[in-house]
C-alpha positions, 0 to 999 in steps of 0.5 A: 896094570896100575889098577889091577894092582890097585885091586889085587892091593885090596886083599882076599875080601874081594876074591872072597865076594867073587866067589860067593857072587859067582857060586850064588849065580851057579847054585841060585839063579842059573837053574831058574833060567834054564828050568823051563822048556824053552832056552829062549827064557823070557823077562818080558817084551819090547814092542811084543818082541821078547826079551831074553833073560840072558842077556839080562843076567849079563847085565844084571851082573855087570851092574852088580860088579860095577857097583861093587868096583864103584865102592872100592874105588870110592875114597868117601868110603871106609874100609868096612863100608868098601867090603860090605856086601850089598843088603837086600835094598841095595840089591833091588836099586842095582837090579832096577838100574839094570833094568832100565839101562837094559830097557833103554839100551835097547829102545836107543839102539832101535832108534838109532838104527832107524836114524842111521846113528851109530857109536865106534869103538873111536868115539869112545875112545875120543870120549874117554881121552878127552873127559867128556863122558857126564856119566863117567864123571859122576860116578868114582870107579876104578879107571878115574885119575886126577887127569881123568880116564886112565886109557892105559890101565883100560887097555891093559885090562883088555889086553890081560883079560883076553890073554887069561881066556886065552890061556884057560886060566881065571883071575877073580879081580881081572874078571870082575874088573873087566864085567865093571867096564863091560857095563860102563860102556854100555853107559857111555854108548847109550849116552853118546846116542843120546847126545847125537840125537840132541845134535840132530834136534838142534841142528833142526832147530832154528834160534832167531835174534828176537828170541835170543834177545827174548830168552837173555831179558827174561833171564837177566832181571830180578823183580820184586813183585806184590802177589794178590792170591785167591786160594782154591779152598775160599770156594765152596765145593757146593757152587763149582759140582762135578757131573759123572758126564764130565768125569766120563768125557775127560777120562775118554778125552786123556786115557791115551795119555794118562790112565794106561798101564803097560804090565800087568799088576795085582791089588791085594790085601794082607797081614804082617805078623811080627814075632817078637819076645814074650814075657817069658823069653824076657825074663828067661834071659833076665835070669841068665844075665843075673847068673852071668853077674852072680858070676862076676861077682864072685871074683872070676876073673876069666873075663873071656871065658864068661863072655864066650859062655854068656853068648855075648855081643861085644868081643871082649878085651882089656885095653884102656877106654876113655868113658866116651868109647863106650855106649851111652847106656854105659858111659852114664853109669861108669864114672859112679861104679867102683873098680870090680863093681859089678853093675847091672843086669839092667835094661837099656831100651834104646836097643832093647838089651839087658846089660852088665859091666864091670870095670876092672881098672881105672886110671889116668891116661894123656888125652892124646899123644903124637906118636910114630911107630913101626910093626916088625911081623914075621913067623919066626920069632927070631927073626923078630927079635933081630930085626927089631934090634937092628931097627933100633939101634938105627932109630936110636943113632944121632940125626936118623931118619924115621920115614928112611928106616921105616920104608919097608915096615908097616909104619905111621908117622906123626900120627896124633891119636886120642885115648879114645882112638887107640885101639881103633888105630889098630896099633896095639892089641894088649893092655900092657903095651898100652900101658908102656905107651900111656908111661913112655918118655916122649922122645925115646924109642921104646919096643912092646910084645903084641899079644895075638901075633908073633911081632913087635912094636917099635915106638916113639911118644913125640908129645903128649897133651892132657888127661883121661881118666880110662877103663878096662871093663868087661862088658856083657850085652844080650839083645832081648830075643824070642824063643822058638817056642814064642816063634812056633806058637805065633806062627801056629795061631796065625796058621790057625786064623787063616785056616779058619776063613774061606774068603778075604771077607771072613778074613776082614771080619776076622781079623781085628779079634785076632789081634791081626791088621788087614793092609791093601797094597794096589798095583803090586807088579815087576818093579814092586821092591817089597810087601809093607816094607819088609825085607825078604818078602820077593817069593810073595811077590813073585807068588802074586804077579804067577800068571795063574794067579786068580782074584781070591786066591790064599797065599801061605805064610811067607817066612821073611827076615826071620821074624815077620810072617806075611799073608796076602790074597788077592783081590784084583787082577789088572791086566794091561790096558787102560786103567778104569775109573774106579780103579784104588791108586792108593791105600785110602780108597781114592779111585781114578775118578776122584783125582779126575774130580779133583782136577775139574773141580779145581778147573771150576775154581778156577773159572769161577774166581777169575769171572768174579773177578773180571772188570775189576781194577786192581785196587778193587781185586785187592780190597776183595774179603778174599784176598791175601796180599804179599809182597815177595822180592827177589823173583826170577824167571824160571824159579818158583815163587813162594807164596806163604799165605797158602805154603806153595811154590808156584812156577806161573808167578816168574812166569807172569811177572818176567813179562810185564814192565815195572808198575803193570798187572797181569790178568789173573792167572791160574796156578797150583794152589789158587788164581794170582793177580800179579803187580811189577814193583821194580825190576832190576838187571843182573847186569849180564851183557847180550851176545846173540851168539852165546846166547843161541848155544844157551838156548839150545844147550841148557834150555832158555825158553825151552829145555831141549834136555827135557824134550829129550827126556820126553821123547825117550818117555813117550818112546817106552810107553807108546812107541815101544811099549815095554812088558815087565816078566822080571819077577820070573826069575829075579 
């Protein structure tokens, strides 16, 4: 139970998220999927069939807990960033995770029935046993050893979450353990399927010794190569003209395969209100702060009441800083104010603050110090004092053992701690002990009082190096904020705009007058994460993609994030099905037709400078007015190649150029940027040495010619877009 341990080690915070996950699912989400008449509630369809939103918020919330347990386990991370609940973005990438994992476990499982592939419970085993699982190997969680997975701890786990439902009783760190691995095999399930239908393409692949002497040539020589480049944009638009017959034959040519799309989706138009401080909060506040700072400067010395009382964001205490501890806007006015001068109020823009501080002493402390130090805690103030006694004279007789003695006591040892650290360390909570520290004799044992809990501190000063100069200061910070008159009066004079237009034309006409931007958002469906990149705004979202929605339609003010006000309408519904050319794929008014223009266009070129070109020898295609030259070293096949002269990576030019000999030229050849005329240098051998047969396991395993992975990955693409069409309802209800 090495893990479980491990996590019940990690205190209340976990059981607390728990509960508030467990509570949220309770009071939040679950009426919504059993509000309905039906229980067979629906987040969308597979190949027409429905899929059921239980089995998504299964696991929806496995992925939650899994990620959660990834954290914990993350030994990158700090403590605060292990603890720290998930934000609104890092919900949405979890809920997508989910989504698609709960999408392609679905897609593989159907295919694997029909493949006659299945995955035992003995495969995963055999794949847990002997480390061979990518995706586990990728991600730190909680079975992860320096030896690999910990079987025992997963069998233990098991073995303990079915004796906790066998005897009705509930552990929160167990439970959410067990959903962690729930959703970890579900990984490890999916790609094992995936990589027995590798096997089977490879076992239905042939790999002859022509190809694999082939694949090992190409892959075996860098060239250094000179690039004649004809730029796309050297020719005029004007002698390469687009017809609307052609636009219309390759949109029906490849509708099929590149203008469906498989949900619903909506094109709207909107606008973002941000709320933010008027003159009159800014001065408001300014007028409190000199009341703080009049404060202060008539000698009250209450430096805790007066941060409590100024609503300040700084916790105050008055524990010994070096001037780098403190925020830039500080540590630039410190070294010039005198002990008990009050400094400020004054604006610090970076974070649109007003400020006061006041350092109320200043003195000379070691820049850093080797210490060694034991915390006796416990309730009985008693018991303190003799267990600290006794600790002492065990640390003070001749040849003690410090690691010995300390064992059983919170303890650091040899720790070398700056004075900007030490309060972060967590060792002291009280000037006075800080004080003792900084004046300690190294060598000698000494014990301090903490000041907010019953114990002590036994210490010992090993070494000391340099000088700081240190502060205590009372610092008082307050955010220009607005007010909720400033909140109402935005939000009454947006209402009002809104009121006043019967049609997103009026509203378009409207706008600018009122001081307001009308955005477009197109395409606005289930994967949509938010609305102009504000937090909060999924009602809107989920408001917009209602299947009752019609074009035209007025939201109402959406409140998000506690100071954006949002508005949509909508202006398009795009049912599922082929895209239309003059469909708007972004904000600039580009439509479907103009990236098929673009792309003809760009074909045009093409043919037009490779004609202009033909018949020519190479020493004539470099002398033409239009040609840039460079030469480029250190080509190899399968990696781009950098073309300056037009700032492009282009793929054809290793291509062409791991075909040809030394001293031969390639035809011109069309890339992403412009047509390339391409001339081998010299060409030079990385020096490997052919094996036919290790050569075939590369081809077929990491892709040489081809790349089976990325056949892989096609095929499952093709197979949610055409096989099983998949039919996203998430916003339903998530």
């Amino acid at each position: 139970m090495a893990t479980l341990q491990k996590l019940r080690n990690m205190g209340p915070l976990l059981v607390i998220f728990v509960g508030l996950a467990l509570f949220a699912f309770i009071a939040g989400d679950a009426w919504r999927l059993f509000q309905t008449d039906s229980m067979e509630a629906s987040v969308g369809t597979l190949n027409e069939e429905s899929l059921s939103a239980v089995d998504f918020e299964t696991i929806y919330k496995e992925c939650e807990n899994a990620q959660k347990m990834f954290k914990l386990s993350d030994p990158r991370l700090t403590e605060e960033q292990k603890n720290a609940s998930f934000g609104e973005e890092e919900m949405a990438l979890i809920k997508e995770e989910a989504w698609n994992i709960f999408i392609q476990s679905a897609i593989a499982q159907k295919q694997a029935k029909e493949l006659g592939i299945t995955v035992t419970n003995e495969e995963i085993m055999d794949i847990l046993n002997n480390n061979s699982s990518q995706y586990l190997n990728s991600i730190y969680h909680p079975f992860r050893t320096q030896n690999g997975f910990s079987t025992d701890d997963l069998n233990s786990i098991i073995t303990s979450y079915n004796q906790m439902l066998e005897n009705g009783q509930y552990d929160a760190n167990l439970a959410t353990l067990y959903s962690c691995w729930e959703y970890m095999k579900k990984r490890v399930v999916l790609e094992a399927i995936i990589k027995k239908q590798v096997r089977l393409l490879e076992a239905a692949t042939i790999v002859n010794p022509v190809l694999a002497q082939k694949n090992f040539d190409l892959n075996n020589n860098t060239y250094n190569v000179e690039v004649v480049s004809f730029p796309y944009s050297n020719v005029a638009d004007s002698l390469v003209a687009v017809s609307e017959k052609e636009i219309n034959n390759y949109y029906k040519e490849n509708k099929k395969y590149l203008y469906e799309q498989a949900n619903d989706s909506r094109d709207i138009k909107y606008i973002t209100v941000k709320v933010t401080p008027s003159e009159t909060d800014k001065s408001d506040l300014l007028a409190q702060m000199n009341e703080v700072a009049d404060t202060l400067k008539a000698g009250s010395t209450d430096f805790e009441r007066i941060s409590r009382i100024a609503r300040n964001e700084y916790n105050y205490n008055d524990l010994l800083w070096t001037k780098e501890a403190f925020s830039e806007d500080v540590q630039i006015r410190i070294e010039a104010a005198k002990v008990n001068e009050v400094v400020g109020p004054y604006l610090n823009p970076s974070d649109n603050s007003y400020n006061i501080f006041m350092a109320t002493s200043k003195t000379v402390a070691p820049d850093s110090m080797l210490i060694r130090a034991i915390v006796v805690n416990s309730q009985s103030a008693d018991e303190v004092t003799a267990t600290t006694d006794s600790l002492m004279n065990e640390l003070k007789k001749k040849g003690s053992n410090f690691k010995e003695i300390a064992k059983n006591y919170p303890n650091v040892d040899s720790l070398w701690i700056t004075s900007k650290e030490f309060y972060t360390a967590g060792l002291i909570d009280n000037v006075n002990t800080q004080k003792e520290i900084y004046n300690a004799r190294p060598g000698v044992y000494a014990a301090s009082d903490f000041k907010t809990i019953p114990g002590k501190l036994i210490y010992q000063v090993i070494s000391k190096k340099g000088k700081a100069d240190v502060y205590s200061t009372a610092i008082i910070k307050r955010t220009i904020e607005f007010s909720s008159e400033t909140y109402d009066k935005a939000y009454n004079k947006f209402s009002q705009f809104i009121a006043s237009c019967k049609n997103i034309e009026e509203v378009e006409a409207k706008a600018m007058e009122n001081g307001y931007r009308v955005q477009k958002l197109n395409d606005v469906n289930a994967s949509t994460k938010n609305i102009g990149n504000i937090p909060q705004t999924g009602n809107l979202i989920k408001w917009v993609l209602n299947e009752e929605r019609k074009a035209g339609d007025f939201s109402l003010i959406e409140e998000c994030n506690s100071e954006n006000l949002v508005f949509a309408v909508v202006t398009s519904i795009n049912p599922k099905g082929y895209v239309s050319l003059d469909k708007e794929i972004n904000n600039y008014g580009t439509k479907v037709s103009d990236l098929i223009k673009n792309q003809l266009t760009i074909d045009k070129k093409a043919a037009h400078i490779a004609a202009e070109l033909a018949g020519q020898n190479y020493d004539e295609i470099k002398a033409n007015s239009n040609a840039k030259v460079a030469t480029v070293n250190m080509v190899e096949y399968k990696k781009d190649t950098y073309i300056a002269s037009l700032n492009a990576d282009e793929p054809v030019i290793s291509a062409v150029a791991a075909q040809l000999n030394e001293g031969e030229v390639s035809a011109p050849v069309k890339g992403q940027s412009g047509m390339y005329v391409v001339k081998v240098l010299s060409k030079s051998s990385k020096g490997g040495s052919f094996d036919a047969a290790s050569e075939k396991e590369y081809i077929l395993s990491n892709g040489g010619l081809y790349s089976y992975a990325g056949i892989i990955e096609q095929i499952y693409q093709m197979s949610l877009q055409q096989v099983y069409p998949v039919e996203n309802k998430l916003y339903r209800f998530f």
